[in-house]
N, C-alpha and C positions, 0 to 999 in steps of 0.2 A: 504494500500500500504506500503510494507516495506520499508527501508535503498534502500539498493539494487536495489529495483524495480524503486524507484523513480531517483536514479544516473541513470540508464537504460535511462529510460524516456528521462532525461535531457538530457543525450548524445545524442539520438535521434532527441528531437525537437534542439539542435544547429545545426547537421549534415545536417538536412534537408534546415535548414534553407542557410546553404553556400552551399551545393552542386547544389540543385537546381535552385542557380544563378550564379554558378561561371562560367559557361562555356559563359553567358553574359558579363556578368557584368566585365568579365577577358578583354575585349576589349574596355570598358567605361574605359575613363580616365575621373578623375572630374577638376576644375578649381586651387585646389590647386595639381595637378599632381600624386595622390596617385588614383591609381585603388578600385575599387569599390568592388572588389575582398581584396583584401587586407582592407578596412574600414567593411567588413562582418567579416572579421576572428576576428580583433580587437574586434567587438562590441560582438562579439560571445565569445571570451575568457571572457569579461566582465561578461558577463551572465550565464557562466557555471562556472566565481568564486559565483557568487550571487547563481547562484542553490545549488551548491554543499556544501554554507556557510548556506543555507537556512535548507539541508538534515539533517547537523552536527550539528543546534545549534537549532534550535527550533521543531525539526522533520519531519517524512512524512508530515504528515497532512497537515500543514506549506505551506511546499516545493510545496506539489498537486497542492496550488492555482497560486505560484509562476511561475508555470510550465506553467498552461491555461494560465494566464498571457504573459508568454514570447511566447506562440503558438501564440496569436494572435496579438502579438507586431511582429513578425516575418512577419505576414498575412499581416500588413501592410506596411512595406519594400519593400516586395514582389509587395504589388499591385502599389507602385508603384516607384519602378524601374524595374518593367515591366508592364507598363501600355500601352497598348497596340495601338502606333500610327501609326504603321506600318503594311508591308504586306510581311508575307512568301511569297517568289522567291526560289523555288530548284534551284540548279545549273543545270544552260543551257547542262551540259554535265555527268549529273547524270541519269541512267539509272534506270528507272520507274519497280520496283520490282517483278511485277506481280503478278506469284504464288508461288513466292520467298516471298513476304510478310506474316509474320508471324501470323497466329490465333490463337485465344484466347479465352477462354472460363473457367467457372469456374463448370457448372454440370460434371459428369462423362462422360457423350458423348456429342455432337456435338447437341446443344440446334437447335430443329425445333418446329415450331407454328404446332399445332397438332391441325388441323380443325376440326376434329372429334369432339373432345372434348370442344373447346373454339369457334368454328364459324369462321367466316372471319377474319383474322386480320384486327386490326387495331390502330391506333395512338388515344390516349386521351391528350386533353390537357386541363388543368385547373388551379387552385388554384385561383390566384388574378388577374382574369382575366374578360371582360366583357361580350366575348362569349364563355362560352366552347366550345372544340371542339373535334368529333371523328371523325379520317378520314382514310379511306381505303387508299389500297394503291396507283389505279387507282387513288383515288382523290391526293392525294402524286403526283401522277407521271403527274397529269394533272395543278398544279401551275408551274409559272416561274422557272424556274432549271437556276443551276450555276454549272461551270463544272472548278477546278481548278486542278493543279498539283503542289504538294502540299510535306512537310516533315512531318513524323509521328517519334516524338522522344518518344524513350521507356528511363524510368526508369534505366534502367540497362547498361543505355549508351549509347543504337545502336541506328541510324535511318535509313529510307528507305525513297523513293521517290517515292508517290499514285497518283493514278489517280485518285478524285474520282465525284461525278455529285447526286446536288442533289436541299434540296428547301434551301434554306436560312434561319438561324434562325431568320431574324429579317420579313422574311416574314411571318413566324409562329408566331411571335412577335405582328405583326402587325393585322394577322385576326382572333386573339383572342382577341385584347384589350385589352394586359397586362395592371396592373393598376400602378400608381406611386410609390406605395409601395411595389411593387415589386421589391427586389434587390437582390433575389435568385432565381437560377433553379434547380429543383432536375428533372436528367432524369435516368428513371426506366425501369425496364426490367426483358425479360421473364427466364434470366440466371440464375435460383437460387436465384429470385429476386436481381442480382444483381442492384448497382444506385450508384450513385455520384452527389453531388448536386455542380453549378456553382455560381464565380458573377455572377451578370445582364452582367455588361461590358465584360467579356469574353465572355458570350453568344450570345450578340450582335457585335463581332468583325464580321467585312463583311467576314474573313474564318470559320467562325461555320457554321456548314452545318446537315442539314439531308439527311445522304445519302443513294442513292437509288440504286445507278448504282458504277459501278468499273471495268475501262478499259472496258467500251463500255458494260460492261453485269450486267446484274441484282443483284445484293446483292449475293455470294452464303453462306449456310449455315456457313460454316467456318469463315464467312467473317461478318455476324451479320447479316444474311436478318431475316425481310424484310428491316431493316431500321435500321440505329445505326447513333451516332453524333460522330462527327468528326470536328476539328479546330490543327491547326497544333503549337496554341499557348498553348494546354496543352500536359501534357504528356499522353502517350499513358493509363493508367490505367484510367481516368479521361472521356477518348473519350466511354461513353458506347454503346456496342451491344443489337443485339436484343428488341429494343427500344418496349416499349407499354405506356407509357406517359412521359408527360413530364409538371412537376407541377410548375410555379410559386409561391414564398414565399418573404417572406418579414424576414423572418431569414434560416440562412443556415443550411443543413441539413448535415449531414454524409454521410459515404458512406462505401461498399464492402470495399476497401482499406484505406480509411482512419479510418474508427475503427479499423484498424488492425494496426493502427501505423502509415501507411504512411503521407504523407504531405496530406493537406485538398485543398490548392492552385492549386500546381502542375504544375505551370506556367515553359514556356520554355524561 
């Protein structure tokens, strides 16, 4: 990794680090009266003198470690001053997007489960679990459903107001027998093998959801069918489509957008 590359770096992981809280954290006031917004930027100037002195005097190499370091001193910030004890409420008078809601995909076209070649879809779940589990989608559609209406915040600043109906992650939680050491979820997909891996605690927030249904109708293509995860407490890159497992770990794994630079968190 050059000079160059590594300031890159470091400008990156500070950015992520205040951007992806400031639109909270901008309306937390703390006890000695300075916004929480404001004690991010400070701690973040701190750390981009220490990167940047790290770049100058002892080299890349140096700096790399100093970098992982500050990513994952940021991860914990993050997890918690947004630790998630509350519950997305759309505004009562925000109008539910529809087919106004934006799709997303990453192959060349419009990712469909091609039965031909792969058989029935379906859900696998595993890793540090006590029962793995594969489930159709019938079996999907026949557990307890939760149907909420909900905010989906993108990355690039916008949101929209979903409707969507589906099983609950911690019911998936629950009839697998995740095991205690489980404190990661990687969920994967048929998109280019896209995946993103979660906490435990965001995956178990009561709005994480596997959803099945969207405004009353079945997943469509566009939309992640059969099935994609959805909580309104990550950002939208994080929420993956076209879902085919979802693995319990006991370390977190990467992801589509987080090797690519983005934040690994992604919390709203």
């Amino acid at each position: 990794m050059t000079h160059r590359e590594v300031r890159v770096r470091a400008a990156r992981v500070i950015d992520r680090a205040v951007a992806s809280l400031e639109s909270r954290s901008e309306r937390t006031i703390d006890a000695h009266g300075a916004s929480r917004r404001g004690f991010l930027r400070l701690g973040s100037s701190s750390l981009a003198l220490a990167l940047l002195a790290a770049c100058d005097s002892t080299g890349p190499k140096s700096a790399e470690h100093l970098l992982d370091f500050a990513t994952r001193r940021n991860e914990v910030v993050e997890r918690w001053l947004l630790r998630h004890t509350q519950m997305d409420h759309a505004r009562s008078n925000a109008t539910i997007a529809g087919d106004q809601f934006p799709s997303y995909f990453v192959s060349k076209g419009v990712p469909i489960w091609n039965t031909k070649a792969n058989g029935e879809w379906s859900l696998a779940v595993g890793g540090l679990v006590r029962a793995p589990l594969t489930l159709t989608l019938p079996q999907l559609m026949a557990l307890p459903r939760i149907e909420q209406r909900v905010d989906h915040f993108c990355v690039e600043g916008w949101n929209a107001v979903v409707k969507f109906s589906g099983v609950s992650m911690r019911e998936i939680f629950k009839l697998a027998g995740a095991l205690s050491t489980a404190q990661y979820v990687d969920f994967q997909s048929f998109d280019d093998d896209y995946h993103e891996s979660w906490d435990i605690e965001s995956a178990l927030h009561p709005q994480t959801m596997i959803v099945l249904v969207k405004d009353g109708q079945l997943l469509s293509p566009a939309y992640g069918a059969p099935a994609r995860v959805h909580s309104p407490i990550k950002l939208g890159y994080k929420n993956t489509k076209y879902l085919t497992r979802i693995a319990f770990g006991s370390e977190r794994n990467g992801g589509y957008w987080t090797d690519r630079g983005y934040e690994w968190f992604g919390g709203t």
